[in-house]
C-alpha positions as MATLAB code, in Angstrom:
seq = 'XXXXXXXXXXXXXXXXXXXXXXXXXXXXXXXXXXXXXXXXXXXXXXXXXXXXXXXXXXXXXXXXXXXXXXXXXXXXXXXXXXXXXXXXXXXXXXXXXXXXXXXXXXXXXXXXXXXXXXXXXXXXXXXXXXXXXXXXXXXXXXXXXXXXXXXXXXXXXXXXXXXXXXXXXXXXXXXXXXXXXXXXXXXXXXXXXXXXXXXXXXXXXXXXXXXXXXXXXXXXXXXXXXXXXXXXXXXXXXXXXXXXXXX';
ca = [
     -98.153  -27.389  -94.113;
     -97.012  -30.898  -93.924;
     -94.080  -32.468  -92.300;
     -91.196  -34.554  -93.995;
     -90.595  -37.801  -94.013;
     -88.607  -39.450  -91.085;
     -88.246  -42.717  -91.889;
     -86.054  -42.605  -94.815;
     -82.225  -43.891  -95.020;
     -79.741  -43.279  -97.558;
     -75.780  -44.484  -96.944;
     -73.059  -45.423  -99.143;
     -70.086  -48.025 -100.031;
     -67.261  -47.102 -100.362;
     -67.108  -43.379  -99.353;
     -63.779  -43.108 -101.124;
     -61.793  -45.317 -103.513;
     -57.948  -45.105 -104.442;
     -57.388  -45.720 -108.611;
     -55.184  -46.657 -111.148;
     -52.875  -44.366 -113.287;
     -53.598  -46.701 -115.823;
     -57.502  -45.654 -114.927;
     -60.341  -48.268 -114.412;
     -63.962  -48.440 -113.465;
     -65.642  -48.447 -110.160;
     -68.622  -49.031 -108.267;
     -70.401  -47.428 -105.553;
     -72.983  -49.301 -103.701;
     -76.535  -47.847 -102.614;
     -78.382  -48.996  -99.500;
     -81.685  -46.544  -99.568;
     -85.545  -46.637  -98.670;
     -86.882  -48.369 -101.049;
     -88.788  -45.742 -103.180;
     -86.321  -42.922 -102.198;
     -84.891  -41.373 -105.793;
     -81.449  -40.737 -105.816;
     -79.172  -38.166 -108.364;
     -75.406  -39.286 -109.038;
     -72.963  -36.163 -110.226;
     -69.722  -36.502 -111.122;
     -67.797  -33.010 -110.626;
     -64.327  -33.962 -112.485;
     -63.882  -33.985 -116.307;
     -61.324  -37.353 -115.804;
     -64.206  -38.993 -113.495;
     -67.773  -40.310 -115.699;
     -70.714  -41.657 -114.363;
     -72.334  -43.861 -116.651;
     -75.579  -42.880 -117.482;
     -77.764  -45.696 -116.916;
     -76.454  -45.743 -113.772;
     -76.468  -42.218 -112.774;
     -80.233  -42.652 -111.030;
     -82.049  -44.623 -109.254;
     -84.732  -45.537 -106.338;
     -84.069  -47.511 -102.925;
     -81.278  -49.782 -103.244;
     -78.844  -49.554 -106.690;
     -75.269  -49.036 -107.680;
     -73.802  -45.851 -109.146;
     -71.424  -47.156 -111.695;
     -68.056  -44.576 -112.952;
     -65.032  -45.061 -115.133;
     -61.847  -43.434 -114.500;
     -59.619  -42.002 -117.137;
     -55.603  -42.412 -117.487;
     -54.321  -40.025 -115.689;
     -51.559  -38.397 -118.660;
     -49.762  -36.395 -115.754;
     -46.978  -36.565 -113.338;
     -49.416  -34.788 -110.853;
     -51.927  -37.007 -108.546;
     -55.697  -35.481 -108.464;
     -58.532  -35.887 -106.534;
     -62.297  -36.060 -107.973;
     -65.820  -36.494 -106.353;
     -68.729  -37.827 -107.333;
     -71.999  -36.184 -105.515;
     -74.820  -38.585 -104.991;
     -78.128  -36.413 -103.953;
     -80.933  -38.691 -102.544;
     -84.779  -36.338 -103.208;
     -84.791  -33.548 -101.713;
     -88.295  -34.035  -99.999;
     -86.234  -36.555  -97.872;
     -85.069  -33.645  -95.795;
     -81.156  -36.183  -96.308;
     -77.435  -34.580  -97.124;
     -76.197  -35.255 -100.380;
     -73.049  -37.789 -100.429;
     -69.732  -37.493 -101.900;
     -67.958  -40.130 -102.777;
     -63.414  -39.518 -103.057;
     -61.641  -41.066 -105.498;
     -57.974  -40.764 -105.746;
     -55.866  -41.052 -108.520;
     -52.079  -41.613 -108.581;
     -49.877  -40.237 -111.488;
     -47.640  -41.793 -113.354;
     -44.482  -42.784 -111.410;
     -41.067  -40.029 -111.818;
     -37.353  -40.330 -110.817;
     -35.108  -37.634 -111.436;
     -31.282  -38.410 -110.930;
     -30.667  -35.540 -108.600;
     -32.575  -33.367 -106.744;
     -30.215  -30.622 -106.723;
     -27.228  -28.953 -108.038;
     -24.532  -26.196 -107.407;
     -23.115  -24.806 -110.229;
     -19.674  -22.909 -109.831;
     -19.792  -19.142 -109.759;
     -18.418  -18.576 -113.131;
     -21.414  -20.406 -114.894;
     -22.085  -23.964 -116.293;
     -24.847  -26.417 -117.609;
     -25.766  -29.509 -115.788;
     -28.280  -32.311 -116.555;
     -30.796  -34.163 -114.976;
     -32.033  -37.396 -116.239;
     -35.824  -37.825 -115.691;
     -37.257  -41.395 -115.788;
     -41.325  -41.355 -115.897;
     -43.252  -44.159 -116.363;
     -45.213  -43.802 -118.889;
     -45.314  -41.345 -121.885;
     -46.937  -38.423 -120.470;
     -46.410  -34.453 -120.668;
     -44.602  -33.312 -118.006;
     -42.713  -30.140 -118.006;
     -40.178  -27.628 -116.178;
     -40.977  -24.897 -114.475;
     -40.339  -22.028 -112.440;
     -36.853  -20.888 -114.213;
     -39.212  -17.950 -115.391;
     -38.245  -16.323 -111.445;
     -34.676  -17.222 -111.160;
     -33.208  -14.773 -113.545;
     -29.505  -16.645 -113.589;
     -31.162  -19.704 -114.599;
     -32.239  -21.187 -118.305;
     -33.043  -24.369 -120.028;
     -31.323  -25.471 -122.961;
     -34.029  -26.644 -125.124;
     -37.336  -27.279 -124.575;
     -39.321  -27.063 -121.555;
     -42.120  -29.836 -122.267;
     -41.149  -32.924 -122.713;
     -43.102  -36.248 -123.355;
     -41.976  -39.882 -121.275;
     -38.465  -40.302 -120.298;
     -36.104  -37.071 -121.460;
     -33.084  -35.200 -119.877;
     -32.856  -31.789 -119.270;
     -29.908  -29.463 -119.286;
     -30.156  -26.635 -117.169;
     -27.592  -23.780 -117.716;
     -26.360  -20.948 -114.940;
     -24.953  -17.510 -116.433;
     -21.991  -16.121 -114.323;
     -22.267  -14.711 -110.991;
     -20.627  -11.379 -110.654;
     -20.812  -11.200 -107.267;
     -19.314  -12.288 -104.145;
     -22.567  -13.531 -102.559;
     -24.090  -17.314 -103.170;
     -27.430  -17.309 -104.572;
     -30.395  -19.910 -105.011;
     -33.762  -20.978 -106.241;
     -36.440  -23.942 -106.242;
     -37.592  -25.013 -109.770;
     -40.324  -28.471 -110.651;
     -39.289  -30.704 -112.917;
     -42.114  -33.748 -113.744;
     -43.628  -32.071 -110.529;
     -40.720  -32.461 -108.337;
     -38.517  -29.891 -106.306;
     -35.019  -29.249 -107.840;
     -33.058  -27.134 -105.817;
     -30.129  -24.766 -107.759;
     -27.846  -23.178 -105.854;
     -24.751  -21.370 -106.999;
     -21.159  -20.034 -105.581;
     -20.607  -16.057 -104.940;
     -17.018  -15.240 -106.519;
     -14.025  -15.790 -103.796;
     -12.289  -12.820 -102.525;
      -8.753  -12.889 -101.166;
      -7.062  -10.367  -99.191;
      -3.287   -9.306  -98.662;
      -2.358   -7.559  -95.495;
      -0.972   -8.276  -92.196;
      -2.199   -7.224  -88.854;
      -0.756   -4.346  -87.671;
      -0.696   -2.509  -83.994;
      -0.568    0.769  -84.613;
       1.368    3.003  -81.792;
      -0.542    6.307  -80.363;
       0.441    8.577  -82.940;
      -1.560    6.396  -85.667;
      -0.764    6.139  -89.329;
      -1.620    4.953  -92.547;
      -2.009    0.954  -93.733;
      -2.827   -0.447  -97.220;
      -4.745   -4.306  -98.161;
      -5.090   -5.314 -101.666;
      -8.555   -7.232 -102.901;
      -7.999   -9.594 -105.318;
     -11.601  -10.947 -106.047;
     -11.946  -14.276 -108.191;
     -13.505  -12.029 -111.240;
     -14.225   -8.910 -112.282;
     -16.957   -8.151 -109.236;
     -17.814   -5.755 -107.308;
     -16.581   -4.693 -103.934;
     -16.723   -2.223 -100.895;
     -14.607   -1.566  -98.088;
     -16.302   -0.469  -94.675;
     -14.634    0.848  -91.580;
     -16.282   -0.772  -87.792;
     -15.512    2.692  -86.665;
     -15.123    5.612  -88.815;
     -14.466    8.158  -85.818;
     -10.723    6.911  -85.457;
     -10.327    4.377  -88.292;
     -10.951    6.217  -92.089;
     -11.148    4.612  -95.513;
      -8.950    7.488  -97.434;
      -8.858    5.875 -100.433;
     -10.253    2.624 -102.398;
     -13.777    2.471 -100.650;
     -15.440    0.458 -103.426;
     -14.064   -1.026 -106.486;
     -14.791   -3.744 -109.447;
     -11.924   -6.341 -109.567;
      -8.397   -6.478 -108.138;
      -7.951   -3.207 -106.153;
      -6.655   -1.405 -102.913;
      -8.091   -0.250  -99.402;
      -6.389    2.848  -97.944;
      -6.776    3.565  -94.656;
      -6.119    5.952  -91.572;
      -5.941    5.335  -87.647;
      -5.805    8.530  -85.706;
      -4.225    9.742  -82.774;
];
């Protein structure tokens, strides 16, 4: 057997950089033992090392470039500089952080009324890159008009089918990456009656629904043992609500 070496050093500078969209090159400095070898990896497609710099022994500089970034997303790559393995050392990573291009949209969220519309959002990017919209796939109500990849600065008009019911519903959807929040009305409902005391001997009452469409509707009584529905329980559009109080 024989032991490892112990006097060996290995660090690094910077241990993480921040980039351009744009992209650019960078430079990452090696302070090492002398004749300690040294690996650099890069483990992103965007992120290169260049070659001639990619090894190296004792003191050096690991030299990258950094692609444009052509998305409205940020990322995140590494670079994995591996000193010998005899040296018993850690490999190091090295962080470098890109930002994408920069995206406005003119709102970040929209109600549409309940008996269906189209609204637009203007989105302002940058630079020319592909961006898209998505998520309008899981809100069944909800469609684009038009495409759904777009390329630099664009607007897009979303369009909501009619809600047939009396109950609001919403969603989340990205567009260029952001949140866009839709939202949309349930129908109205209004009801005709008065409120009535009834004496002991009960009786019979009547309210007519008049919902704002052709929806849906049930009636429901809080207590069924002395208050019955007789008549009108459930019905689609304008209709009536019979009911009984007992003695």
């Amino acid at each position: 057997t024989q032991e490892g070496r112990t006097d060996v050093s290995f660090t690094i500078d910077p241990a993480e950089t921040t980039g351009s969209a744009n992209g650019a090159n960078g430079l990452i400095a090696i302070t090492a033992t002398p004749d300690l070898p040294w690996v650099a990896e890069s483990e992103a497609q965007w992120l290169t090392v260049v070659p001639s710099y990619a090894t190296g022994a004792g003191n050096g500089n690991v030299a990258y470039t950094v692609n444009p970034n052509t998305t409205v997303y940020d990322r995140t790559g590494t670079i994995v500089i591996t000193p010998e393995e005899t040296s018993g050392l850690s490999p190091y990573t090295h962080t470098v952080r890109q930002p994408a291009a920069t995206v406005a949209l003119s709102h970040n969220g929209y109600e549409f009324a309940a008996a269906g519309e189209s609204f637009s959002v203007t989105v302002t990017v940058s630079k020319n890159v592909q961006w898209s919209v998505e998520g309008t796939e899981d809100i069944e109500w909800l469609s684009v008009n038009g495409a759904t990849t777009y390329v630099g600065p664009a607007m897009v008009t979303l369009a909501a089918a009619s809600n047939e019911s009396i109950y609001p519903r919403s969603g989340v959807i990205t567009i260029a990456g952001k949140e866009f929040i839709v939202s949309q009305k349930g129908r109205g409902v209004e009801l005709d009656y008065e409120s009535i005391v009834f004496d002991t001997e009960g009786g019979w009452d009547s309210i007519s629904v008049h919902p704002d469409g052709d929806v849906a509707w049930t009636a429901v009584s809080s207590d069924p043992t002395w208050i019955t529905i007789t008549a009108g329980g459930s019905g689609s559009g304008d209709g009536e609500v019979i009911y009984t109080v007992s003695d």
